[in-house]
C-alpha positions as a Markdown table, in Angstrom:
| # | Residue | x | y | z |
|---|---|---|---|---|
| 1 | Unk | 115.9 | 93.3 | 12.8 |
| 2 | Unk | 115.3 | 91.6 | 16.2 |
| 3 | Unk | 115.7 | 88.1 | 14.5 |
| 4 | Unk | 118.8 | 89.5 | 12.5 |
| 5 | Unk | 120.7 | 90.3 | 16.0 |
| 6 | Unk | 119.5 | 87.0 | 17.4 |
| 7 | Unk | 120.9 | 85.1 | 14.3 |
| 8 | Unk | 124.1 | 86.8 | 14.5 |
| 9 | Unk | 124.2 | 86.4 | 18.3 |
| 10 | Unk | 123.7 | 82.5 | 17.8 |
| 11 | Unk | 126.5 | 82.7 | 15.1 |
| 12 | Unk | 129.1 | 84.2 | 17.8 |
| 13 | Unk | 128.6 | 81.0 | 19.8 |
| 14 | Unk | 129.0 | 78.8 | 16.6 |
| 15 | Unk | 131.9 | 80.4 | 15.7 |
| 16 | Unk | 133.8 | 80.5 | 19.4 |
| 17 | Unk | 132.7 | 76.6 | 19.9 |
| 18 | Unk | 134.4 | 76.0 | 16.6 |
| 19 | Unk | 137.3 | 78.6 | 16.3 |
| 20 | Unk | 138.3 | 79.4 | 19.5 |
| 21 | Unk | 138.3 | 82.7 | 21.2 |
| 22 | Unk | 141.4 | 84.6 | 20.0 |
| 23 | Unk | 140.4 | 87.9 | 19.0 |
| 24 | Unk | 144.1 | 89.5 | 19.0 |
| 25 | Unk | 145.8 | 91.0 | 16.7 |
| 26 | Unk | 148.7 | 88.9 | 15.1 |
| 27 | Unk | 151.9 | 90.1 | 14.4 |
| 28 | Unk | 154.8 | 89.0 | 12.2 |
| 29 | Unk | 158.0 | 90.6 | 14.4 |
| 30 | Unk | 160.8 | 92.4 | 12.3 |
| 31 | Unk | 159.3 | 93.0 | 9.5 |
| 32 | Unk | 159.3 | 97.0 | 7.7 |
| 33 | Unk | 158.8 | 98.4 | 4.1 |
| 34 | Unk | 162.0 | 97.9 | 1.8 |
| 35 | Unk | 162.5 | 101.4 | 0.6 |
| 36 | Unk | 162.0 | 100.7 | -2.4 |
| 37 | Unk | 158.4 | 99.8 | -1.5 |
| 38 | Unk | 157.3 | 102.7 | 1.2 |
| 39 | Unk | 156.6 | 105.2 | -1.7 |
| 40 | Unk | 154.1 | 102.8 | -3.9 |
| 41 | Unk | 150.3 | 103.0 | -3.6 |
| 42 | Unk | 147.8 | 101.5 | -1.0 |
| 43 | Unk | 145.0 | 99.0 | -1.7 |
| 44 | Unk | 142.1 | 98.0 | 0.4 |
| 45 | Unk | 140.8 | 95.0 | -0.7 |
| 46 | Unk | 137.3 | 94.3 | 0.4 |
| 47 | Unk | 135.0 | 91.2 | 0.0 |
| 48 | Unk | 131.9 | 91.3 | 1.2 |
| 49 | Unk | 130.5 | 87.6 | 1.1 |
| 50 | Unk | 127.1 | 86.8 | -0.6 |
| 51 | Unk | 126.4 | 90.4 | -2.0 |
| 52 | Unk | 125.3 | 89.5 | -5.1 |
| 53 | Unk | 125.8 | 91.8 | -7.9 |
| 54 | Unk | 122.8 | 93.6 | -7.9 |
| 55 | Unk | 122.2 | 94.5 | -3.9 |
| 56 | Unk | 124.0 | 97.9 | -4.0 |
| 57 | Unk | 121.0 | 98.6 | -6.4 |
| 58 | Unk | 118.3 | 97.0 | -5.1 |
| 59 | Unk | 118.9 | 97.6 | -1.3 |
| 60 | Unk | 120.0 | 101.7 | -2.5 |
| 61 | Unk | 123.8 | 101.0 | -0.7 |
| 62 | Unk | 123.9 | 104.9 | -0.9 |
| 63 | Unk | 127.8 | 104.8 | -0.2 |
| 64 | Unk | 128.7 | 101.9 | -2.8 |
| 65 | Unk | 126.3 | 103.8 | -5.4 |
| 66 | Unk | 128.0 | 107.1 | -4.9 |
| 67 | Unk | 131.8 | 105.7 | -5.0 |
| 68 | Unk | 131.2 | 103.1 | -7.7 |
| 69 | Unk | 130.0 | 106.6 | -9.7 |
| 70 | Unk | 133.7 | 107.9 | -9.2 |
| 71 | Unk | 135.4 | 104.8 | -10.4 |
| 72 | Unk | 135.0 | 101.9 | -12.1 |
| 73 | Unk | 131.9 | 99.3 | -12.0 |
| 74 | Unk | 131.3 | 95.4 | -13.9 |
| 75 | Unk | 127.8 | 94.9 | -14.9 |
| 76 | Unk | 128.5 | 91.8 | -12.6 |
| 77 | Unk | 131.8 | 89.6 | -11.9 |
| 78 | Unk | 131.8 | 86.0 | -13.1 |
| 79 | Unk | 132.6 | 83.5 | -9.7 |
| 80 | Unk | 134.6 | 80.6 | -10.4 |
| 81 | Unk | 133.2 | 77.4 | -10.0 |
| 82 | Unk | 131.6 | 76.2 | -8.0 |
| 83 | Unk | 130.4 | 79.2 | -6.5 |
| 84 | Unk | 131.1 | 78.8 | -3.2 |
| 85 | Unk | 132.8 | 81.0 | -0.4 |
| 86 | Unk | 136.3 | 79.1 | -0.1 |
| 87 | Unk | 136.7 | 78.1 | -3.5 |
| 88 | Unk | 136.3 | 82.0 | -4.4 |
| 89 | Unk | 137.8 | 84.0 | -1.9 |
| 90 | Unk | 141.5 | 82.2 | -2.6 |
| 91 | Unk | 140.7 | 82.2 | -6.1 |
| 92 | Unk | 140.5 | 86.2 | -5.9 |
| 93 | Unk | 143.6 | 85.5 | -3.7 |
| 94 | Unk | 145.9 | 83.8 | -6.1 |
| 95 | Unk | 144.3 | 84.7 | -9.6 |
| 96 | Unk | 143.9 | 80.8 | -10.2 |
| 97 | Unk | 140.6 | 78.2 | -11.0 |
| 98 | Unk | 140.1 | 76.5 | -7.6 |
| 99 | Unk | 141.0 | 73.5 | -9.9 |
| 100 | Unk | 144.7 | 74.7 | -10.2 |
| 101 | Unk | 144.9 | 76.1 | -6.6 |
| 102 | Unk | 143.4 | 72.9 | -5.1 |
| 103 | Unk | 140.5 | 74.7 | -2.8 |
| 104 | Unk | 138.4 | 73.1 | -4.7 |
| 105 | Unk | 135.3 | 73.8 | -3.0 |
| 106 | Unk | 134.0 | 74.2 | 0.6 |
| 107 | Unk | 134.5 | 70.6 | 1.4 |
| 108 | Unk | 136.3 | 68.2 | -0.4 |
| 109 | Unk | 138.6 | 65.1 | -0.8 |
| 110 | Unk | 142.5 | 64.4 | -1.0 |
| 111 | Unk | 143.1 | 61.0 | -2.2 |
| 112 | Unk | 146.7 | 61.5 | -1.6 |
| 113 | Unk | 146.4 | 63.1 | 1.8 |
| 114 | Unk | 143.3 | 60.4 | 2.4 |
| 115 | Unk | 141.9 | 63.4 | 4.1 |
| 116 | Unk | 138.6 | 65.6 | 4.2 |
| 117 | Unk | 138.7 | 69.0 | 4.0 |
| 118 | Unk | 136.3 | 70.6 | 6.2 |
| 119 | Unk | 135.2 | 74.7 | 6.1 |
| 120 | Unk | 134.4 | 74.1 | 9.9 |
| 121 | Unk | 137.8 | 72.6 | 10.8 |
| 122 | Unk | 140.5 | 74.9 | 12.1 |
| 123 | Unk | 143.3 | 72.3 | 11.7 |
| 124 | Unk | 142.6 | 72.2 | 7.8 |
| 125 | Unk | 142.2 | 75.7 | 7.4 |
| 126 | Unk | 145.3 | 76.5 | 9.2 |
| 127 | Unk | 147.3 | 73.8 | 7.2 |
| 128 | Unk | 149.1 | 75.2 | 4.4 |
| 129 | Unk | 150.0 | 71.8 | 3.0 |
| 130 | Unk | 145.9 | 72.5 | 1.1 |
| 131 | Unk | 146.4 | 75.9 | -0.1 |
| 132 | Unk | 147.9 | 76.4 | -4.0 |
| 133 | Unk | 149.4 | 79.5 | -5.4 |
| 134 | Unk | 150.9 | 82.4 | -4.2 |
| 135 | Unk | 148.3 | 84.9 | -2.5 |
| 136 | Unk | 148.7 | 88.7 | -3.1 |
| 137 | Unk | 150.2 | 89.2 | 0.4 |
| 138 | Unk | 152.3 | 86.7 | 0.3 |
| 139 | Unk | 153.5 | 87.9 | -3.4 |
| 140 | Unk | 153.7 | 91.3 | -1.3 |
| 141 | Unk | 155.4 | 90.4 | 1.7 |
| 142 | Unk | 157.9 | 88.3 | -0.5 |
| 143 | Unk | 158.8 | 91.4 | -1.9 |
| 144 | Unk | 159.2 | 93.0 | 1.3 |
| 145 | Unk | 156.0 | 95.2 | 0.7 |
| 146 | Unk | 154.1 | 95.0 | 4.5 |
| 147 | Unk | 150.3 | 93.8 | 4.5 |
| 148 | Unk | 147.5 | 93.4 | 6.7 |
| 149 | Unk | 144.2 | 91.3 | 6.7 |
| 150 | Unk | 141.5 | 91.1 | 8.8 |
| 151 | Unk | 139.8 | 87.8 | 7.8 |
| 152 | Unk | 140.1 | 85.8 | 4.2 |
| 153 | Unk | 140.6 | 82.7 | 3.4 |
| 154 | Unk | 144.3 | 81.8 | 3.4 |
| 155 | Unk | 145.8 | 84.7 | 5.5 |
| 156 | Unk | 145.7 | 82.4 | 8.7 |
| 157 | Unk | 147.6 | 79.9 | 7.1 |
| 158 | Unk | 151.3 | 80.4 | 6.8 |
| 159 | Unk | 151.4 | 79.9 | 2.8 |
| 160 | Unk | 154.4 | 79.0 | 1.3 |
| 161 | Unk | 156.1 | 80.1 | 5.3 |
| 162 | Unk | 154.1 | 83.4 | 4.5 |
| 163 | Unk | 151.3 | 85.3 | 6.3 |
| 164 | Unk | 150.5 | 89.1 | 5.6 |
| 165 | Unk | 152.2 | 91.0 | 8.5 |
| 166 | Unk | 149.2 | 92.0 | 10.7 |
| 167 | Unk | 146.3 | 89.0 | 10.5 |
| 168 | Unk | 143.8 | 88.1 | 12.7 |
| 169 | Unk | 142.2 | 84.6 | 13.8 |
| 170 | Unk | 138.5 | 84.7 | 12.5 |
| 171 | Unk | 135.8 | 85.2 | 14.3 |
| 172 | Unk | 132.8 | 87.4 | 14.8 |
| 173 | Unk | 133.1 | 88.3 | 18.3 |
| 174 | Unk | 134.7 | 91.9 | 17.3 |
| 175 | Unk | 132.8 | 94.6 | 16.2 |
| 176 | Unk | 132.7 | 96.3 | 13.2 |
| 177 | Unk | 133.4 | 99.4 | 14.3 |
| 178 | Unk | 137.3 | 98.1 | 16.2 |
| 179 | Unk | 137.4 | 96.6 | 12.9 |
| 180 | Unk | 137.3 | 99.5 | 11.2 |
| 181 | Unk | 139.5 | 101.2 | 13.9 |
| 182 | Unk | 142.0 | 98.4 | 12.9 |
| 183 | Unk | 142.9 | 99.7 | 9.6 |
| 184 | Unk | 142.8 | 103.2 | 10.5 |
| 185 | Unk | 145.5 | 102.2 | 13.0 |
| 186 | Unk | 146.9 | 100.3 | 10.4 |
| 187 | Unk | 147.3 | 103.3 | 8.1 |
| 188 | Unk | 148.7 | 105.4 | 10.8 |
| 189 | Unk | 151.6 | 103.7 | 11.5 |
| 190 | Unk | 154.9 | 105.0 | 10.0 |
| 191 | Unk | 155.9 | 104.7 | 6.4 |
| 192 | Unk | 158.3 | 101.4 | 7.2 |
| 193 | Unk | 155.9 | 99.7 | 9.5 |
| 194 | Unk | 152.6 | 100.5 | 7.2 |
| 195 | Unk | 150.9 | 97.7 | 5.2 |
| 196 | Unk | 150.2 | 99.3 | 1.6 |
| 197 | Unk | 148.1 | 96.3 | 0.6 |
| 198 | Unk | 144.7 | 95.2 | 3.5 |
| 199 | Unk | 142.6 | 92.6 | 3.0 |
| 200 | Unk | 139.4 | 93.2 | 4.8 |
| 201 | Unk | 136.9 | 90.6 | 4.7 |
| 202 | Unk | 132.8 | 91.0 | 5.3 |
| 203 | Unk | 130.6 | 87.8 | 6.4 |
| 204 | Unk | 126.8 | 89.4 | 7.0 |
| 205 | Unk | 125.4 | 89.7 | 3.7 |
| 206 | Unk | 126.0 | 85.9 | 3.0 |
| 207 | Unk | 124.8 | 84.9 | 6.6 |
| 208 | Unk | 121.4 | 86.7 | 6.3 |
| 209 | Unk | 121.2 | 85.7 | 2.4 |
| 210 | Unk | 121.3 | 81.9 | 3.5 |
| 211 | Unk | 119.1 | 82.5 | 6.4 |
| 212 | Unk | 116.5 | 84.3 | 5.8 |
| 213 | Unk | 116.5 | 84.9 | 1.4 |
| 214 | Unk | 117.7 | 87.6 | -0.9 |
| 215 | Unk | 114.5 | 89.2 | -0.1 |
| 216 | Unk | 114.3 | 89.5 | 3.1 |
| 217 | Unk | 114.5 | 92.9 | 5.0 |
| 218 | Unk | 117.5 | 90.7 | 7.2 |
| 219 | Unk | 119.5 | 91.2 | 4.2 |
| 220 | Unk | 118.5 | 94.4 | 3.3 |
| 221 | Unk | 119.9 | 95.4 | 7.0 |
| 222 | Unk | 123.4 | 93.3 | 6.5 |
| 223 | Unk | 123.8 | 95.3 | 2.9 |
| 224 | Unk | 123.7 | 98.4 | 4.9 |
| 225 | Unk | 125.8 | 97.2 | 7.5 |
| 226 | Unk | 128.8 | 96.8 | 5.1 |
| 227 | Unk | 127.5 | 99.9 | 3.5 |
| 228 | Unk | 128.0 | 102.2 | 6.2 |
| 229 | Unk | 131.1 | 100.4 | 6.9 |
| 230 | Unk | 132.7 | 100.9 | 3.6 |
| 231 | Unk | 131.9 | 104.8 | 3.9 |
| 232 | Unk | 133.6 | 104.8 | 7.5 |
| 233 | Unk | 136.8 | 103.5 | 5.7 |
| 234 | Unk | 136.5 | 105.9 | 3.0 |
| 235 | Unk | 136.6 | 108.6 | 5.5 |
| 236 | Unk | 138.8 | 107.2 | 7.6 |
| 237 | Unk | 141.4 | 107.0 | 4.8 |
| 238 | Unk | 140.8 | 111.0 | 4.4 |
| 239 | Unk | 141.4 | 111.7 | 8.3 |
| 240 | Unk | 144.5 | 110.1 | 7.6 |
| 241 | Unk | 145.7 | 112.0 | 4.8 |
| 242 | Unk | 146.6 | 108.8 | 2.3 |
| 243 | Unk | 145.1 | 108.2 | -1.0 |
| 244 | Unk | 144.0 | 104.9 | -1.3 |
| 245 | Unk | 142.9 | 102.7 | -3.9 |
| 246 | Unk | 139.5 | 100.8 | -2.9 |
| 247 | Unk | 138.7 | 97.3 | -4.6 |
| 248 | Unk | 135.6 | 96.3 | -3.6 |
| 249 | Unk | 134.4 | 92.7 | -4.9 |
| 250 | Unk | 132.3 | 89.5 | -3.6 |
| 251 | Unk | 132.4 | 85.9 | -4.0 |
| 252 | Unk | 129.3 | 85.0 | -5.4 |
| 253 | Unk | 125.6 | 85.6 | -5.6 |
| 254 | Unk | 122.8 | 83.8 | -3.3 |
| 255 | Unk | 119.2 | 82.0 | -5.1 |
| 256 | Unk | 116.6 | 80.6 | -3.3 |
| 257 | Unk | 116.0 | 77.1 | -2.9 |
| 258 | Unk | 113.6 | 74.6 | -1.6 |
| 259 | Unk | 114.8 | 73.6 | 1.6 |
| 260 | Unk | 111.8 | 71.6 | 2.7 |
| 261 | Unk | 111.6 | 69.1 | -0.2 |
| 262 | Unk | 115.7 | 68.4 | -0.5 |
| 263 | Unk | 117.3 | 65.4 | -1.9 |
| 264 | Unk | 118.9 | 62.4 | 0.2 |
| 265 | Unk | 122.0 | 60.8 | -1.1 |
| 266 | Unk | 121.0 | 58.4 | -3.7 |
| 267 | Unk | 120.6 | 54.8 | -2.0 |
| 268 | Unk | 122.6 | 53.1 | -5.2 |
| 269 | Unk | 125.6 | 55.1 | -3.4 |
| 270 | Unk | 127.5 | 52.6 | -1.4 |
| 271 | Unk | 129.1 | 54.3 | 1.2 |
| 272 | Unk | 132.0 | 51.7 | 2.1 |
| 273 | Unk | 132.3 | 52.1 | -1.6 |
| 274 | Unk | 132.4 | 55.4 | -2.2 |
| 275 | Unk | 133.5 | 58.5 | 0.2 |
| 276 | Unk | 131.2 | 61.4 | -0.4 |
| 277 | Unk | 132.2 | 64.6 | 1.5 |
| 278 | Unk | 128.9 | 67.4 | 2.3 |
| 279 | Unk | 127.3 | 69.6 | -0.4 |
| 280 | Unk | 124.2 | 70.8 | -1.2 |
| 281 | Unk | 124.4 | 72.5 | -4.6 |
| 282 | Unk | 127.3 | 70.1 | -5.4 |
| 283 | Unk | 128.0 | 66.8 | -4.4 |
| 284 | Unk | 131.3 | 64.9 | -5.3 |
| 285 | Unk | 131.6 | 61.2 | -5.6 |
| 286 | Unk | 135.6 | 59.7 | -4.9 |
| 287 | Unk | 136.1 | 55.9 | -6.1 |
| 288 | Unk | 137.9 | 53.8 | -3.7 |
| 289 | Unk | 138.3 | 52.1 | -6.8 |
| 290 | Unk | 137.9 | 53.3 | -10.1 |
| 291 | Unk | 136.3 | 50.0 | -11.1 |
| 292 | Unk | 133.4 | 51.5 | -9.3 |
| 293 | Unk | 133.3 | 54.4 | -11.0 |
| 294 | Unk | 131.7 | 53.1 | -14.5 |
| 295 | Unk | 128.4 | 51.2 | -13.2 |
| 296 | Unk | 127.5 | 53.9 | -10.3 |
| 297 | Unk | 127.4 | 56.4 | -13.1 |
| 298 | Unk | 125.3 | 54.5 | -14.9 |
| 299 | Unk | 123.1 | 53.7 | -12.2 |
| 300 | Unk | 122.7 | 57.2 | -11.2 |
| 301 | Unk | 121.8 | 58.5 | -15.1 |
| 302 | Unk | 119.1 | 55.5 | -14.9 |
| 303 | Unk | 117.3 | 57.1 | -11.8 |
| 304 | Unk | 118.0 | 60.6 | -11.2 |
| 305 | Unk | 115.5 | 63.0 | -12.2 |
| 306 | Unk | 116.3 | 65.6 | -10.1 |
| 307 | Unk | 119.8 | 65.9 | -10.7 |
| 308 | Unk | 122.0 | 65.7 | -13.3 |
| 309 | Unk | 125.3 | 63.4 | -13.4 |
| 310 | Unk | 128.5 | 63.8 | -14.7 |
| 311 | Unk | 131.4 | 62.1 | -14.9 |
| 312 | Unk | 134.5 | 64.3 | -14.1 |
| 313 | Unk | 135.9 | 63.9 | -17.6 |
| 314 | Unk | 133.3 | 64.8 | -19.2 |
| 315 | Unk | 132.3 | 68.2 | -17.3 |
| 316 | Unk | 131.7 | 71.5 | -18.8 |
| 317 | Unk | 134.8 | 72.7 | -20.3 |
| 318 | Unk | 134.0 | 76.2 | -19.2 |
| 319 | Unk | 134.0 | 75.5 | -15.3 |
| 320 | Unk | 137.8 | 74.3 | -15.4 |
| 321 | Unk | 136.7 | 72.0 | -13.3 |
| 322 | Unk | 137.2 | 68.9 | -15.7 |
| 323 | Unk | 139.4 | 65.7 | -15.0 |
| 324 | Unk | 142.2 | 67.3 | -17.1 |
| 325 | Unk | 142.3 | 70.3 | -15.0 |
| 326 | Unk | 142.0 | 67.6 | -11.6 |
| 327 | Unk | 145.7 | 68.0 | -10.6 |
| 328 | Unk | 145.7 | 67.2 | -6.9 |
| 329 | Unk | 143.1 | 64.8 | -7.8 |
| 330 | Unk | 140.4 | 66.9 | -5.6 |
| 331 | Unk | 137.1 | 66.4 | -7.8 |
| 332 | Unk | 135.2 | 63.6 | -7.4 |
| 333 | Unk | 135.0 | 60.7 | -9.8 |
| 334 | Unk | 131.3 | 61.5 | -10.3 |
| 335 | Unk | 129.5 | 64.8 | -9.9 |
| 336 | Unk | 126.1 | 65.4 | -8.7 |
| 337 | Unk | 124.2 | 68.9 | -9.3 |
| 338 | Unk | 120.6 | 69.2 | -8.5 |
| 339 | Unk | 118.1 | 71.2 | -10.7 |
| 340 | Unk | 116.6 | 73.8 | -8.9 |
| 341 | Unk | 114.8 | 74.8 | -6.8 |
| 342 | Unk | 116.2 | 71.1 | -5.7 |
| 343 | Unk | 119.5 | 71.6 | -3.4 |
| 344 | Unk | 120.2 | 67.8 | -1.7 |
| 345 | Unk | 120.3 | 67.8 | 2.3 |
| 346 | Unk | 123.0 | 64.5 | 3.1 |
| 347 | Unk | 122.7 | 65.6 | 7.2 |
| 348 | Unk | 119.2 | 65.0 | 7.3 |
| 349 | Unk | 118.7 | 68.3 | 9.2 |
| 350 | Unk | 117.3 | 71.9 | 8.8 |
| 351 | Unk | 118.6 | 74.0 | 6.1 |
| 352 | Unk | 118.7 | 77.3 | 5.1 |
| 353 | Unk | 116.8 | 78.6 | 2.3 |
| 354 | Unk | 119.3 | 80.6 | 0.8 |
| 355 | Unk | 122.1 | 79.0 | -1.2 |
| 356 | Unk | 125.2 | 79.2 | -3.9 |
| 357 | Unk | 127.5 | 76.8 | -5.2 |
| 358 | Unk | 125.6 | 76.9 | -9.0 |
| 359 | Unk | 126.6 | 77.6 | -12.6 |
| 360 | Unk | 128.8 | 80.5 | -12.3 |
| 361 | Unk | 126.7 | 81.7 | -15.5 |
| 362 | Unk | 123.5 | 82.1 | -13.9 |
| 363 | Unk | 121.8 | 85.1 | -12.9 |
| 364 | Unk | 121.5 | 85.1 | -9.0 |
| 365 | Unk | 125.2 | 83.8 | -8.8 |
| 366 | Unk | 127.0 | 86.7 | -10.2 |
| 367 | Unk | 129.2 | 88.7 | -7.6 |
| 368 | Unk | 130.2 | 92.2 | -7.6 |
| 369 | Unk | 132.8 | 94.4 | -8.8 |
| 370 | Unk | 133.6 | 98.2 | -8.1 |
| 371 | Unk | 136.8 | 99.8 | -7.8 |
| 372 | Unk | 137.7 | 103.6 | -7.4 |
| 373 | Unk | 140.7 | 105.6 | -5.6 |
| 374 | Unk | 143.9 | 107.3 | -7.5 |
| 375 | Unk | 144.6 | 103.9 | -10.0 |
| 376 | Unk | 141.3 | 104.2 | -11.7 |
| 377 | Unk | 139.9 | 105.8 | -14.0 |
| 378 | Unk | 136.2 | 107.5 | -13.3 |
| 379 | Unk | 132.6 | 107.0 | -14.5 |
| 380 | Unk | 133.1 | 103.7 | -16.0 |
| 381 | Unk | 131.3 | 101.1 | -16.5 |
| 382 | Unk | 132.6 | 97.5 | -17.5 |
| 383 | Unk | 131.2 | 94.2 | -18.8 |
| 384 | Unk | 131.4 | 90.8 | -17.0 |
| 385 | Unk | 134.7 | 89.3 | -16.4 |
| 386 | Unk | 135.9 | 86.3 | -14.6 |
| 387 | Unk | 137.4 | 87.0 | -11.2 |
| 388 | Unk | 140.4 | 85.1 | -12.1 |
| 389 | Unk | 141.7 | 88.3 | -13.7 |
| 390 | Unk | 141.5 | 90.5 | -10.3 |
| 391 | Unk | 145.3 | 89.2 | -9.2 |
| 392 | Unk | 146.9 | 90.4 | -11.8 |
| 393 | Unk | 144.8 | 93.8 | -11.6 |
| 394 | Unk | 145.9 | 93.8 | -8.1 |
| 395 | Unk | 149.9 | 93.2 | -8.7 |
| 396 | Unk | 149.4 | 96.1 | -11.2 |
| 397 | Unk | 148.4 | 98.5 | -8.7 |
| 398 | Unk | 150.9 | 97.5 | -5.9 |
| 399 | Unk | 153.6 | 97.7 | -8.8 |
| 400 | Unk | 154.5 | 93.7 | -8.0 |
| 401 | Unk | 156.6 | 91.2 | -10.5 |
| 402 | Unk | 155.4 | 87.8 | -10.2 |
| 403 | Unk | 156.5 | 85.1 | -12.2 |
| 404 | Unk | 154.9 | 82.1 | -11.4 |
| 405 | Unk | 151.5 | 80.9 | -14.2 |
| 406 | Unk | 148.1 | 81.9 | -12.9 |
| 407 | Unk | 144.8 | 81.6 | -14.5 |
| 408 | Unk | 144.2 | 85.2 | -14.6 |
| 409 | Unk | 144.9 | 88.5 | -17.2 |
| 410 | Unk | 146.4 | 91.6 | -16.8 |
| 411 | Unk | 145.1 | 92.4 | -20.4 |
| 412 | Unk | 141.5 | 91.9 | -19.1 |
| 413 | Unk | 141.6 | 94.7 | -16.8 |
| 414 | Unk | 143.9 | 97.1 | -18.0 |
| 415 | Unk | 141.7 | 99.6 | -19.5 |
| 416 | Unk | 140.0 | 100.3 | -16.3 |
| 417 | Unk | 143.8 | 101.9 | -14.8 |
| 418 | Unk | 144.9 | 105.3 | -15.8 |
């Protein structure tokens, strides 16, 4: 536990030096409920990052088992890929393949902006110029239906001129228990200032998961963390006297890997040649010119044993991440992924043993899905389904139109509403 708190201590000062210290509460002026809206139902939508889909099991989450019984659960939920934390979180956002949204993973390149995007940089993040798709508050707030969000991916970033109506910077400065205060405040307000749709994100299970395994008693603590947390909003939710519909999901699953023995960037790479942004379970080669592209991949097929190589074109259909689904032209030429326990290591320093970004069909990457509250029918229990499908489940609930294509089907999920 000692070396849990440290960890997290150490992750406050990463976080300030990189995000800033703003730990207010943002909000949109003017805005209230359309009548029309103040009498349809509330969601809390809740990620918790990294808890893979059997941790409520194996770490005996004692709330999440008891309210999963009195609602709906997957046998797991299918990440989109690659399995990664951005990539995911504005694909349950938006209902769309990252490939179609254009977050296409943690970092990556725009050969139209000429820019990298960086998880780390707060300029990117905050520019909406990256971000695809319509995101459930937005959808909302375009309707004139209020929401709130306290952290995800997206809701700092005025999509489409659009933030949810009550937002906050991230950071991990605040604690969880004036987070939790936060949305009972946020319920309490009156019916035309309420937001009926909140976005609550978790980051602990993934940040002990990379650190420290999906073993580890570190992130046994972190999955009762968000445990006890989820059964203080439940009851909070009761003090107030609203019936609220819970969907409770994560990103993706966490493996172990072999973070002693890690791959370099392979030396037929040339760099002035080629612009290859970070990854470990995923690295993306971008052409300079696509003259280049032809003899690299041949070059890397000739030597790489620890990896396998694809060209974008010819990618598994069943990732969407092909060159045919490449719109903003945000996948690499060439596409590395490493065999594990491999994962390559292009900084050349310490990394954690814990990682994600695989084939979304494997075991260990699967994320979780439960869902219970007034919407949803009880005791049931569903089989895997891509998280693509979760937007329009969403929409459903709120009682939204939309009209614009997403990846995602109401028909998918239909059967678990009343």
């Amino acid at each position: 536990m000692k070396k849990l708190a440290l960890f997290f201590g150490l992750l406050v000062c990463i976080d300030t030096a990189l995000f800033g210290q703003d730990l207010s509460q943002q909000v949109v002026a003017g805005r209230i409920n359309d009548p029309s809206q103040i009498k349809k139902p509330y969601v809390i939508f809740i990620s918790a990052d990294g808890f893979r889909n059997d941790y409520a099991d194996k770490y005996q989450a004692k709330n999440l088992l008891a309210l999963r019984e009195k609602g709906v659960k997957a046998v797991s939920m299918k990440p989109s890929y690659p399995s990664v934390t951005f990539s995911n979180h504005y694909t349950l956002a938006t209902g769309m393949y990252p490939s179609t949204h254009g977050i296409v993973n943690n970092s990556f390149y725009d050969p139209n902006k000429k820019q990298i995007y960086v998880k780390t940089d707060p300029s990117a993040i905050k520019d909406s110029t990256w971000y695809g798709g319509v995101p459930i508050w937005v959808l909302a707030e375009q309707q004139k239906m209020l929401s709130a969000a306290f952290y995800w991916l997206g809701s700092e970033t005025a999509v489409q001129g659009v933030r949810p109506t009550y937002w906050y910077n991230f950071n991990t400065k605040i604690p969880m228990d004036t987070r939790i205060d936060a949305v009972k405040k946020w319920l309490q307000l009156p019916e035309e200032k309420r937001p009926h749709l909140i976005n609550f994100y978790f980051p602990e299970v993934d940040v002990a998961g990379h650190h420290f395994g999906s073993n580890s008693k570190e992130t046994a603590a972190a999955v009762k963390l968000v445990d006890d947390a989820v059964g203080q909003m439940v009851q909070l939710t009761k003090e107030v006297g609203l019936d609220v519909n819970f969907v409770f999901v994560s990103d993706h699953g966490m493996t172990e890997a072999d973070n002693k023995n890690t791959l370099d960037l392979p030396s037929v790479i040339d760099t002035s040649k080629f612009i290859v942004p970070n990854g470990d379970a995923l690295i993306q080669i971008y052409a300079k010119d696509k003259r280049d592209i032809k003899p690299l991949y041949k070059k890397l097929k000739a030597e790489g044993k620890d990896y396998d190589v694809y060209l974008t074109k010819k990618m598994p259909k069943r990732w969407h991440y092909r060159a045919k689904d490449n719109k903003d032209g945000r996948i690499g030429d060439i596409i590395l992924i490493p065999r594990l326990p491999k994962i390559f290591n292009l900084t050349g320093r310490p990394t954690s043993i814990g990682k994600h970004g695989f084939d979304n069909d494997m075991p260990d990457m699967q994320a979780t899905f439960y869902a219970w509250g007034p919407a949803f029918k009880e005791g049931m229990i569903i089989n895997s389904f891509e998280n693509v499908h979760i937007y329009p489940l969403l929409a459903k609930v709120l009682g939204l139109s939309y009209g614009h294509k997403v990846d995602g089907d109401l028909k998918v999920l239909m059967p678990i509403l009343k």
